[in-house]
DOBA-195377 format. One line per 4 residues: number of its first residue (from 1); their letters; for each residue y, z, x of C-alpha. Coordinates in Angstrom, 1 decimal. Each point is the difference from the previous one (the first is absolute). Layout:
N
NUM> A> Y/Z/X ~ ...
***
This chain:
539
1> XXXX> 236.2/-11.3/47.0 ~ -1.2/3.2/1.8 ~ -3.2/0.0/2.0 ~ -2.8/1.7/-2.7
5> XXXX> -2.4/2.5/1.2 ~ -3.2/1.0/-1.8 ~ 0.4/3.7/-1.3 ~ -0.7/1.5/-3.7
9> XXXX> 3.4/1.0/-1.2 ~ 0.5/3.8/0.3 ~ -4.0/0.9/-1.1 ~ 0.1/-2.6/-2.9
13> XXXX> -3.5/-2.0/-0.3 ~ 0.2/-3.4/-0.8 ~ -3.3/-1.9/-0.5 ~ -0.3/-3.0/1.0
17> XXXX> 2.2/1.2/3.6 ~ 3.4/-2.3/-0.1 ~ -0.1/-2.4/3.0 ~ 2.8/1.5/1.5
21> XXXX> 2.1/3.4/-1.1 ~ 3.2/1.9/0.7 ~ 0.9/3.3/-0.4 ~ 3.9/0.5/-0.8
25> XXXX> 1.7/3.6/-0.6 ~ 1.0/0.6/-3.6 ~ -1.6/-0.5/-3.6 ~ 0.9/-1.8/-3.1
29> XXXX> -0.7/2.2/-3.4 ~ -1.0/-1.5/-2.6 ~ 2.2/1.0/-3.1 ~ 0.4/-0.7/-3.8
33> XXXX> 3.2/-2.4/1.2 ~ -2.1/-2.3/2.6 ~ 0.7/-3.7/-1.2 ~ -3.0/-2.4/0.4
37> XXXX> 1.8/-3.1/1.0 ~ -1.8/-3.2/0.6 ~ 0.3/-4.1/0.5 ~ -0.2/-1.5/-3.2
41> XXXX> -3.5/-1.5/0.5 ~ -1.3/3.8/1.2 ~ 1.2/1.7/-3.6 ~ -3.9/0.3/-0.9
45> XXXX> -0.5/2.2/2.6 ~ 3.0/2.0/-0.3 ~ -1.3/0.9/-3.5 ~ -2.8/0.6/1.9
49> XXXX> 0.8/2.5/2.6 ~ 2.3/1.7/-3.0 ~ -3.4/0.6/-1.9 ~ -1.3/1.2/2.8
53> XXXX> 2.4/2.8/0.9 ~ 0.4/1.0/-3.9 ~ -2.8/2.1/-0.7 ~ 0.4/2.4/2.6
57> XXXX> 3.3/0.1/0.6 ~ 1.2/0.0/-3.6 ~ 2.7/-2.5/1.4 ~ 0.8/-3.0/-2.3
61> XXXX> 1.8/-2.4/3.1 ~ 2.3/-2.2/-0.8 ~ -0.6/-3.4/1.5 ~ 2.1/-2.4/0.5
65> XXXX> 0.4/-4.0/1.7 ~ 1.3/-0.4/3.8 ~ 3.8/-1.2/0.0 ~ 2.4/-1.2/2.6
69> XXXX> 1.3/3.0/1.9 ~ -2.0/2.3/-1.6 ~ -0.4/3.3/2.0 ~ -2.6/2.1/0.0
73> XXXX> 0.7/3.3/-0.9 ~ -3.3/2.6/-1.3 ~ -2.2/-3.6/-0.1 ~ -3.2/-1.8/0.1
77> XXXX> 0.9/-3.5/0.4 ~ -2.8/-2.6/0.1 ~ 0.9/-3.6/1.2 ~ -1.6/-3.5/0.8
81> XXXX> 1.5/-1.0/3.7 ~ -0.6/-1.5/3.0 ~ 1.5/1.9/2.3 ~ -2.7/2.2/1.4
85> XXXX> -2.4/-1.7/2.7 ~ -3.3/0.5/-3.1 ~ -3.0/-2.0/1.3 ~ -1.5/-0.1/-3.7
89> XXXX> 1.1/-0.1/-3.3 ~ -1.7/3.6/-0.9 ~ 1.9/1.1/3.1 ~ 3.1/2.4/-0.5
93> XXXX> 2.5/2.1/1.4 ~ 1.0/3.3/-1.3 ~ 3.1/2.0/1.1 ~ 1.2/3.5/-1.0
97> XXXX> 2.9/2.0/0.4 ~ 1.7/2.8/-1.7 ~ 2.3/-2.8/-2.3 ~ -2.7/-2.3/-0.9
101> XXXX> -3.5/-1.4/0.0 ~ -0.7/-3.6/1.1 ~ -2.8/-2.3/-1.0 ~ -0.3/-3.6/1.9
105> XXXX> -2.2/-2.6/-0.2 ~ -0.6/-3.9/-0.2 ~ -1.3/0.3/-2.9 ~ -0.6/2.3/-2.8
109> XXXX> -3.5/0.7/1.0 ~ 1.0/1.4/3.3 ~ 2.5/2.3/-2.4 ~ -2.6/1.5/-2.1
113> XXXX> -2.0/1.0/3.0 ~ 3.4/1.4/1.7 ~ 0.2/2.3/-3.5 ~ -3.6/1.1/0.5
117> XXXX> 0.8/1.0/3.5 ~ 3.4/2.3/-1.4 ~ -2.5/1.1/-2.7 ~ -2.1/1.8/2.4
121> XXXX> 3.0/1.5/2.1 ~ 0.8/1.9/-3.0 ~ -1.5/3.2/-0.6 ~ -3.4/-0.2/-1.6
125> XXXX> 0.7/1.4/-2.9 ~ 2.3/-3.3/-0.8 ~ -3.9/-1.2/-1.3 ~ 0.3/2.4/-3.1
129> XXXX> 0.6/-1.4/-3.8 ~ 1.9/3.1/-0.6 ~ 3.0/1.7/0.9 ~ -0.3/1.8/3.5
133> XXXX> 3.1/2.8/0.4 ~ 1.2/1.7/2.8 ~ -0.8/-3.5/2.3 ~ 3.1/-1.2/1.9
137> XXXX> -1.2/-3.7/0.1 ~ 1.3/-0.8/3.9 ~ -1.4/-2.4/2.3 ~ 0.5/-0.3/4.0
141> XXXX> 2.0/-2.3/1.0 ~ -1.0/-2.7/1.9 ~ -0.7/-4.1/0.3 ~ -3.7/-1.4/0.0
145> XXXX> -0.7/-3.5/0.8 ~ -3.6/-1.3/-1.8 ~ -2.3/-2.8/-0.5 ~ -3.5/-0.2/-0.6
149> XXXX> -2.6/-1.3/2.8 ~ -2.0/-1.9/-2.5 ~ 0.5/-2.0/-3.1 ~ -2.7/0.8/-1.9
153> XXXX> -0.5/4.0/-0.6 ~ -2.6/0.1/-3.1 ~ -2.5/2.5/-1.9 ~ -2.8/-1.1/-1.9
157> XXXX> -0.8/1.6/-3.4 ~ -3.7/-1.1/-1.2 ~ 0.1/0.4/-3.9 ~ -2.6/-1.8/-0.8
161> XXXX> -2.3/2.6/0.9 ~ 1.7/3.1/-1.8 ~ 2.9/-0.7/-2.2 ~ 3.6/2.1/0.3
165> XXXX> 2.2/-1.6/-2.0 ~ 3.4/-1.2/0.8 ~ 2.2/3.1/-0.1 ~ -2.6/1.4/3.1
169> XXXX> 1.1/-3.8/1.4 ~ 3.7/1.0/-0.5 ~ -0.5/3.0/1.8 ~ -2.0/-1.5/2.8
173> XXXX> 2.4/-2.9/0.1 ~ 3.2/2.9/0.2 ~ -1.8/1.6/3.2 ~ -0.3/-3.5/1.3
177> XXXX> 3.8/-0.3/0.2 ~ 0.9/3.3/1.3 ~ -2.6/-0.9/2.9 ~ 1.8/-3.8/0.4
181> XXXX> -3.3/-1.5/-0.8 ~ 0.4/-3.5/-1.5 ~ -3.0/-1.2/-1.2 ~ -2.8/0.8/-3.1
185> XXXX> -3.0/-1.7/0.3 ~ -1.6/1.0/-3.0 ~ -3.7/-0.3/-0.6 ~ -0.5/-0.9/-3.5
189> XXXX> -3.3/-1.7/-0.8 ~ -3.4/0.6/1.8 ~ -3.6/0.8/-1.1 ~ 0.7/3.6/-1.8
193> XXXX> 2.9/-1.5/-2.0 ~ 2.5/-2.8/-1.0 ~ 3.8/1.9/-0.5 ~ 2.2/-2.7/-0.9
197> XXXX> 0.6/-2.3/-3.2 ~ -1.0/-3.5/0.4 ~ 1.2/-1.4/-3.8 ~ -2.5/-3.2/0.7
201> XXXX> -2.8/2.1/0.5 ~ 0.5/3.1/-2.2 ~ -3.9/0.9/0.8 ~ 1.3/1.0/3.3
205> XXXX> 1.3/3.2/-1.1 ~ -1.7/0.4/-3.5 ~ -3.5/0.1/2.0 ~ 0.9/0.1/3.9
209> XXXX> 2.4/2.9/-0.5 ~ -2.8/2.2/-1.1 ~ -2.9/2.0/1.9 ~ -2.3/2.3/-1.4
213> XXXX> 0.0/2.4/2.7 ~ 1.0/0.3/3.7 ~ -2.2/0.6/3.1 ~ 0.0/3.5/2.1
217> XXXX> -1.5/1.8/2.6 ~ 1.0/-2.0/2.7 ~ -0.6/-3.9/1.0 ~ -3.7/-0.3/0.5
221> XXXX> -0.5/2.2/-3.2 ~ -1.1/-1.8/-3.4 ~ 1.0/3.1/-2.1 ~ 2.9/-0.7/-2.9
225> XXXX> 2.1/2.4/-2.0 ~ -0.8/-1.4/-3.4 ~ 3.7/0.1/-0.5 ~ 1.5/-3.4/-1.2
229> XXXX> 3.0/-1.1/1.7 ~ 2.4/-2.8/-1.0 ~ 3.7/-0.8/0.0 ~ 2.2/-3.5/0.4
233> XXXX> 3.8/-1.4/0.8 ~ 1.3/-2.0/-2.6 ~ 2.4/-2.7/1.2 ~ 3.0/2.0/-1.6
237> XXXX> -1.3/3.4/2.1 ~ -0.3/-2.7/3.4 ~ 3.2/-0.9/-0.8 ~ 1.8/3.3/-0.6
241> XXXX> -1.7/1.0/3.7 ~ 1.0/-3.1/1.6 ~ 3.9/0.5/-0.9 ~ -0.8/3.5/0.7
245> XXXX> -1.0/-0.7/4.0 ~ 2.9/-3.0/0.5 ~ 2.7/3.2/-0.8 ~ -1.6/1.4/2.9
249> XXXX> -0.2/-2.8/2.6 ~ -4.2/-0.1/-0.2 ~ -1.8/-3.4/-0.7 ~ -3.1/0.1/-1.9
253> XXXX> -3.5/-2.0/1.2 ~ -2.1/-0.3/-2.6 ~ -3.9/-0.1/0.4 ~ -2.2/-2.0/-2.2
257> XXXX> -3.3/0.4/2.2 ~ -2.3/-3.4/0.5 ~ -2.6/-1.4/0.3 ~ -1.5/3.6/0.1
261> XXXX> 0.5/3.1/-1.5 ~ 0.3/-1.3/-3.0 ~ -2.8/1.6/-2.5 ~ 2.8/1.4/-2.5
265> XXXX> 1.0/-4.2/-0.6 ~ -3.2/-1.0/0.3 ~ -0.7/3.0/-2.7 ~ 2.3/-1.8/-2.4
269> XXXX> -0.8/-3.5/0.9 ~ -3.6/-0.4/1.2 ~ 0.0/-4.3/-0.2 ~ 2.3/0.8/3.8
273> XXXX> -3.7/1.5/1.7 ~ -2.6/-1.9/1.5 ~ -2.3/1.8/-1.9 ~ 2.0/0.4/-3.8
277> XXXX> -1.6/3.2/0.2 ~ 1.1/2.8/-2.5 ~ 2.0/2.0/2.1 ~ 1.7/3.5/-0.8
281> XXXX> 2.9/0.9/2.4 ~ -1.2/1.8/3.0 ~ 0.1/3.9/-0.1 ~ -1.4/-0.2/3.2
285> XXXX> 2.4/-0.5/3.6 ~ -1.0/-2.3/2.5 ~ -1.0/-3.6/0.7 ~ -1.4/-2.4/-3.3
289> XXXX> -2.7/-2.1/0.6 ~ 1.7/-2.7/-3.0 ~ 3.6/-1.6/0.6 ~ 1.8/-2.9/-1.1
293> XXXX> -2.1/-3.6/-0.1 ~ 1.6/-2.1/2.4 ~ -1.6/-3.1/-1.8 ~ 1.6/0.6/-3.2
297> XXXX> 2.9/-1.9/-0.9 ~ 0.6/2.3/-2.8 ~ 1.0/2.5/3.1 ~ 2.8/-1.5/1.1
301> XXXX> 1.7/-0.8/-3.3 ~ -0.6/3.8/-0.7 ~ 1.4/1.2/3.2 ~ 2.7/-2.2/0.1
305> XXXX> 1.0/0.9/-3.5 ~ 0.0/3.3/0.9 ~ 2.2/-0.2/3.0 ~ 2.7/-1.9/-1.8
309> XXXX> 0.2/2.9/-2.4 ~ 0.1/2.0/3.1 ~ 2.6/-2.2/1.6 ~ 2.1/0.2/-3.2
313> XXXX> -0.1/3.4/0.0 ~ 0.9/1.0/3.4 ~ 3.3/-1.5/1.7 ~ -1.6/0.3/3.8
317> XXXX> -1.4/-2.4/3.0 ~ -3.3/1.6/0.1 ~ -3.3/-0.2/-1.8 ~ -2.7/2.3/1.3
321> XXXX> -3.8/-1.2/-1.1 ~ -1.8/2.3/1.7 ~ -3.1/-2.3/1.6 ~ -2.2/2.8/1.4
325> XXXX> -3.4/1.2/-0.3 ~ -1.1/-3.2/-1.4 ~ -3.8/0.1/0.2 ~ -1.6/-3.6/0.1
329> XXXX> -3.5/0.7/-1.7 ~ 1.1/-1.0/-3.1 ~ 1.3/-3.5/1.2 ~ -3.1/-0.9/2.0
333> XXXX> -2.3/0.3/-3.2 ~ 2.7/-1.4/-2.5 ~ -0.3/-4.2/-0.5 ~ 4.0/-0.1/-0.9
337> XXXX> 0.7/1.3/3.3 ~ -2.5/-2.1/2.4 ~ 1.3/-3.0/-2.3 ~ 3.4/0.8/1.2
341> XXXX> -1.0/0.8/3.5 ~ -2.0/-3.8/0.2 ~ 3.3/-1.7/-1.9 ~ 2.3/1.4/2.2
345> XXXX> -1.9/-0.6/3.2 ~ 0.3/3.9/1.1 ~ -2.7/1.3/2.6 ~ -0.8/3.5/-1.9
349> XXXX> 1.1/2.6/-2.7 ~ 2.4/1.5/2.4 ~ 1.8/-3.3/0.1 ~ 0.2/0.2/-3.4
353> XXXX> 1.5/3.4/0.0 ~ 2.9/-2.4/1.7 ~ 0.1/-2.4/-2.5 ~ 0.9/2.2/-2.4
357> XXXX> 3.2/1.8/1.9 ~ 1.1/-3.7/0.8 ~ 0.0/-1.1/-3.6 ~ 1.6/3.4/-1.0
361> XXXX> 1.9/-0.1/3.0 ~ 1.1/-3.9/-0.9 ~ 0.6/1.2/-3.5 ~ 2.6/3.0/1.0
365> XXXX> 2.1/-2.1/2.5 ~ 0.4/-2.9/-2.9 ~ 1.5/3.1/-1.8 ~ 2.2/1.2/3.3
369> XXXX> -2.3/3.0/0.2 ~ -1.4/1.3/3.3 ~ -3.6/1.2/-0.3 ~ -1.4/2.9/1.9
373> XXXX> -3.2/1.1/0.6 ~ -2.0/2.7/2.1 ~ -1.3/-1.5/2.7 ~ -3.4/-1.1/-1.2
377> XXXX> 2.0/-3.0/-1.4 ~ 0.7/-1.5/3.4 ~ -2.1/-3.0/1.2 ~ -0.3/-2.8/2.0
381> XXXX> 1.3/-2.5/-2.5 ~ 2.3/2.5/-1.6 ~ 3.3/-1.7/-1.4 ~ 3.4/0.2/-1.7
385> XXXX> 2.2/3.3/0.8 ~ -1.6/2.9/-0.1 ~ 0.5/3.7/1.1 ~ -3.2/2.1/1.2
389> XXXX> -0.2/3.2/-0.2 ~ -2.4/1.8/2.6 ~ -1.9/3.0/-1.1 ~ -3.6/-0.3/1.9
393> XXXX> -2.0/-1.5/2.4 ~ 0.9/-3.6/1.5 ~ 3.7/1.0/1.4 ~ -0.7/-3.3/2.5
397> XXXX> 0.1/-2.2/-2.9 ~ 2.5/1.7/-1.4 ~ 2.0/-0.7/3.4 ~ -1.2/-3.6/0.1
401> XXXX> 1.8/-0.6/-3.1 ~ 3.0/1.6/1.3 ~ 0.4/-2.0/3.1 ~ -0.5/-3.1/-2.5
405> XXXX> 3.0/1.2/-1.6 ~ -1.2/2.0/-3.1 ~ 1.8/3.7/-0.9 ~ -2.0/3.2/-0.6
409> XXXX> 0.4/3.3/-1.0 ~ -2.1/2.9/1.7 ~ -1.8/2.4/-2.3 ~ -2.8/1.0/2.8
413> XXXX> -2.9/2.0/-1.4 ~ 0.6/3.0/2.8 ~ 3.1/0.7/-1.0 ~ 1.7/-1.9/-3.4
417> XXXX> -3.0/1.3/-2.7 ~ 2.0/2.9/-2.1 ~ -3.7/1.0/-1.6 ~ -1.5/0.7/3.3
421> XXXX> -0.5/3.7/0.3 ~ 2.5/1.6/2.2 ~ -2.6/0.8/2.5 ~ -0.9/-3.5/0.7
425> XXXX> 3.9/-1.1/0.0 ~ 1.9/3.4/0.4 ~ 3.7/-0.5/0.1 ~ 0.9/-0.2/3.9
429> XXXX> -2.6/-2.9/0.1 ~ 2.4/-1.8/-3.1 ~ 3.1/0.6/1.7 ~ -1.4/-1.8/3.6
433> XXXX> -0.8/-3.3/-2.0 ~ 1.1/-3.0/1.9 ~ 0.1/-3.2/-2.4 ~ 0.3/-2.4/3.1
437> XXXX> -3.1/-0.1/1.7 ~ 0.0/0.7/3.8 ~ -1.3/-3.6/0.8 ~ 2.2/-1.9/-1.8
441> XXXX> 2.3/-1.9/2.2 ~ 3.8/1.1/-0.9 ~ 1.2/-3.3/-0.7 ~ -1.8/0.4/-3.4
445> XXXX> 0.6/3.6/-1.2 ~ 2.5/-1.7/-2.4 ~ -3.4/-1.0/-1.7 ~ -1.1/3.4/-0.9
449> XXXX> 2.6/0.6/-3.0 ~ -0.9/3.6/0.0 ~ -2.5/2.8/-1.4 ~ -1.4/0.8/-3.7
453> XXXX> -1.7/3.8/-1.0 ~ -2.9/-0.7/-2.3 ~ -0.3/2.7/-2.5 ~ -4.0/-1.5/-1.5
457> XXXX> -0.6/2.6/-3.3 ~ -3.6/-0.5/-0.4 ~ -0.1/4.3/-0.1 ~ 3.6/0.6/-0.8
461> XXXX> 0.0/0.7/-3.5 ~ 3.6/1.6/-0.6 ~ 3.2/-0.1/1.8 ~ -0.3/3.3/1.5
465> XXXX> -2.5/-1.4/2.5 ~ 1.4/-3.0/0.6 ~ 3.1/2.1/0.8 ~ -2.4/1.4/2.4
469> XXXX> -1.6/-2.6/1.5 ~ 3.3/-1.9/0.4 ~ 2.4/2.9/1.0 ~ 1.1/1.0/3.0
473> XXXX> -2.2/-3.2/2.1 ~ 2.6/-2.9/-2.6 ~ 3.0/1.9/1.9 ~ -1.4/-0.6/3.8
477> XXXX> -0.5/-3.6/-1.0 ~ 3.1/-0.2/-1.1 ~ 1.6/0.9/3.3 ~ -2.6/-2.2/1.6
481> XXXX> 1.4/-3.4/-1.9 ~ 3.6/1.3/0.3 ~ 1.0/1.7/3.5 ~ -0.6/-1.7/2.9
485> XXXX> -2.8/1.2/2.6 ~ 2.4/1.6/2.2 ~ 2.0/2.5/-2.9 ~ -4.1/0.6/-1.4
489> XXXX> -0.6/3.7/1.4 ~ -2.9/2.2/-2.1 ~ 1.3/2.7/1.2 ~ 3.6/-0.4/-1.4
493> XXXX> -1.6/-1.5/-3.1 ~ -1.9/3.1/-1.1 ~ 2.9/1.8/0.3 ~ 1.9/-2.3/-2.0
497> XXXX> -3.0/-0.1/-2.1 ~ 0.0/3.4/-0.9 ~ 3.5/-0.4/-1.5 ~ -0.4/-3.1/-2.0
501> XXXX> -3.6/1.7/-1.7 ~ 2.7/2.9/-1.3 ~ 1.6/-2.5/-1.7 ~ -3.7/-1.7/-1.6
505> XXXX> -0.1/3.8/-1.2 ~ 2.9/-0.7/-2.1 ~ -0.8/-3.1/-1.3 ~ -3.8/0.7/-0.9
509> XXXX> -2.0/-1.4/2.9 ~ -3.0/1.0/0.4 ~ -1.2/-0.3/4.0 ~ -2.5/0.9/2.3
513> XXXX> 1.3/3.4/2.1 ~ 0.3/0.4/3.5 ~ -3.5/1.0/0.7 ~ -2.0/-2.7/-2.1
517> XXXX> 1.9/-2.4/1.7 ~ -0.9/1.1/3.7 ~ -3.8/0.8/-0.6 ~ -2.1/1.6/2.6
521> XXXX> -1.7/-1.6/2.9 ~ -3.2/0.5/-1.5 ~ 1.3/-1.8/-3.3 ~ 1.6/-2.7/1.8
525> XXXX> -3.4/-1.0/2.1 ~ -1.8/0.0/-3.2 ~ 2.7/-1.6/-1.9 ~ -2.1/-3.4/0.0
529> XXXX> -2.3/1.9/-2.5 ~ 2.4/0.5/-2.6 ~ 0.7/-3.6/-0.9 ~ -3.3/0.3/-1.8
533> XXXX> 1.2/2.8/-1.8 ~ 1.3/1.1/-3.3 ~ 3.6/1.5/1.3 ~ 1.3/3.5/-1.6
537> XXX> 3.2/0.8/1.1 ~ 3.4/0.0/-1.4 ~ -1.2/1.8/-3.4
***
């Protein structure tokens, strides 16, 4: 195999950058006669790519099965092999010349994210659902050899807080895969709202879906809206999204937060409090005073009945229970609690925090689950598998665990927070994230699986801001869990930038411009200030 060299192919952007690229003479054009021909296990995406050319092109591509001595003539051929030295199994290689296209991987993952590569070396205007004339459909030819740099590439939706509904989800999840992002981690139950059907405990949605009104004017303001706000997923909706994202290669990681924010359960089921207090579900952000009672019994048979509906519903390794912001006031004063605390022979409430993740914990790995957690979870007597993900404060601990021979993912507050104004994390500053930290010895940088963006809604009521909010800082951390540090060049990426945003135009993306995405010096020193702010942009 020729020697590779790093170039973009005759001006074309591709975002994330290819590990390796080269430039050939020539171009295949892209006619009404192209065959689509594939392994037999790869037809799904051949139907696939054929969707994807239709509505712009107007051509209806025949496609067709791989067979012996087949050769290709005005093709796309997409095949399963071995043959090309792929580190991963999302890793592929993609040739062109004037005769044909060619699509390799080890597996059909690294296929898909081949033909979302080709996607974007087409002209832009490939992105439209209608016919575009006078386009001669020719790409440069050329061979790229890719593989991502880490496993896990994920975005965080947080519906809990301000419902979208699952056809904004689709379109999230379809940006996902043109960016080769792999993993949702969707936020779906916290102290504003509970957004997905639990049949055992129909309260959660009948009450805990519900809020009168929402808070605004920024984080330390008590002012509301007056506006009620609701909205829920039932299982046949989770479902539909969940076959939705496989067809795309993403894995979903559902949230069900505990022990805290939980008002909108304890809303509908008050006997799971300390207290039993009345509770309405919290229009109000922030951190709650009540969470789960710990000494309750009751509390474990209704989480645990809860996660095997979630287990049931979603085919993946990974339970996420959130495990943050878990105030102990509530614990100290509540008998059930220091009952449990003397019974088990634990020092304090913090140990009982712990406790709880270990019978949750225990409970998921009897069910082959992994559970995950942000980092508040972690603790001296922590057991079972877990993954931690670090977003603030205590990285040491979070590097202890590592060294012990835990896995985390990096979602660091600087950088990783999508509703941070662009002032406190402009662009440039997203783009430089490093998921490994600088003191953690190389023989465990397998252990940091790789980056999540966190897109938190508490003030992003529509999808036109969290367009905003999301797009264009979701595109540099895309390059930053894909390319590998030396191909990672801002320079060449706003320039690629600039090209892929032409094509957001087409499909209806809204995003931040190039201005509110670079703000001035005075902005950026101040920039702290506006986390306590109500944001305004992207309207």
């Amino acid at each position: 195999m020729n020697k590779l060299r790093v170039i973009i192919i005759k001006n074309i952007a591709i975002i994330p950058e290819p590990v390796k690229t080269l430039s050939n003479d020539g171009e295949f054009l892209l006619t009404k006669d192209t065959n689509i021909i594939s392994d037999k296990n790869l037809v799904d995406l051949s139907q696939y790519l054929k969707k994807l050319f239709l509505p712009a092109t107007g051509f209806d591509l025949h496609t067709q099965l791989i067979e012996e001595n087949f050769i290709d003539n005005n093709a796309i051929r997409l095949e399963i092999t071995d043959n090309y030295e792929l580190n991963s199994s999302e890793g592929y290689y993609l040739e062109i010349t004037p005769r044909a296209i060619v699509i390799a991987a080890r597996a059909p993952a690294g296929v898909f994210y081949g033909i979302q590569t080709l996607r974007q070396l087409f002209p832009v205007e490939l992105e439209s659902k209608q016919i575009v004339n006078n386009i001669n459909w020719k790409v440069s030819c050329g061979k790229i050899e890719d593989h991502p740099r880490f496993p896990w590439r994920g975005y965080m939706l947080d519906e809990a807080r301000h419902f979208h509904g699952k056809e904004v989800v689709k379109k999230i999840l379809d940006i996902m895969a043109l960016l080769k992002l792999n993993k949702f981690h969707w936020h779906l139950t916290d102290d504003q709202g509970w957004r997905i059907e639990i049949k055992k405990y129909p309260k959660l949605t009948e009450i805990g879906s519900k809020r009168e009104e929402s808070q605004i004017g920024g984080v330390l303001s008590r002012e509301v809206n007056g506006i009620p706000h609701s909205g829920c997923y039932t299982q046949d909706e989770i479902q539909e999204i969940i076959n939705y994202a496989k067809e795309r290669f993403i894995t979903i990681i559902p949230e069900i937060e505990m022990p805290g924010h939980v008002r909108a359960a304890l809303a509908s089921y008050n006997n799971l409090s300390c207290r039993e207090f009345a509770f309405r579900v919290s229009p109000h952000w922030g951190i709650h005073r009540d969470v789960l009672c710990i000494g309750k019994e009751e509390v474990f048979e209704f989480l645990q009945n809860i996660l095997s509906e979630i287990i049931e519903l979603f085919p993946y390794d990974v339970i996420h229970i959130g495990g943050d912001e878990v105030p102990k006031n509530r614990w100290k004063e509540c008998t059930h609690c220091q009952s449990r605390i003397q019974q088990e022979g634990l020092q304090n409430e913090k140990d009982l925090q712990v406790y709880f993740t270990n019978r949750i914990t225990r409970f998921l790995n009897s069910k082959g689950k992994l559970m995950m957690g942000w980092n508040e979870i972690l603790g001296p007597n922590l057991e079972g598998d877990v993954i931690c993900q670090y977003w603030i404060r205590k990285k040491k601990k979070v590097l202890d665990f590592v060294r012990d021979g835990g896995n985390a993912i990096m979602s660091n507050f600087k950088y990783a927070y999508l509703d941070h104004s662009y002032s406190f994390t402009p662009l440039k500053l997203a783009y430089e994230f490093e998921p490994i930290p600088k003191n953690l010895e190389r023989e465990y940088h397998h252990r940091i699986l790789g980056l999540e963006a966190l897109m938190w809604a508490e003030f992003i009521p529509n999808i036109k801001r969290l367009e905003w909010q999301t797009f264009p800082r979701l595109i540099a951390f895309s390059e930053v869990g894909w390319s590998s540090m030396e191909n990672r060049n801002y320079s060449s990426f706003k320039k690629r930038l600039n090209v892929l945003l032409n094509r957001f135009d087409i499909i209806g993306i809204n995003y931040a411009n190039k201005k509110e995405v670079k703000p001035r010096f005075l902005k950026r020193k101040t920039g702290l200030f506006s986390l306590a702010q109500a944001q305004n942009g992207g309207t």
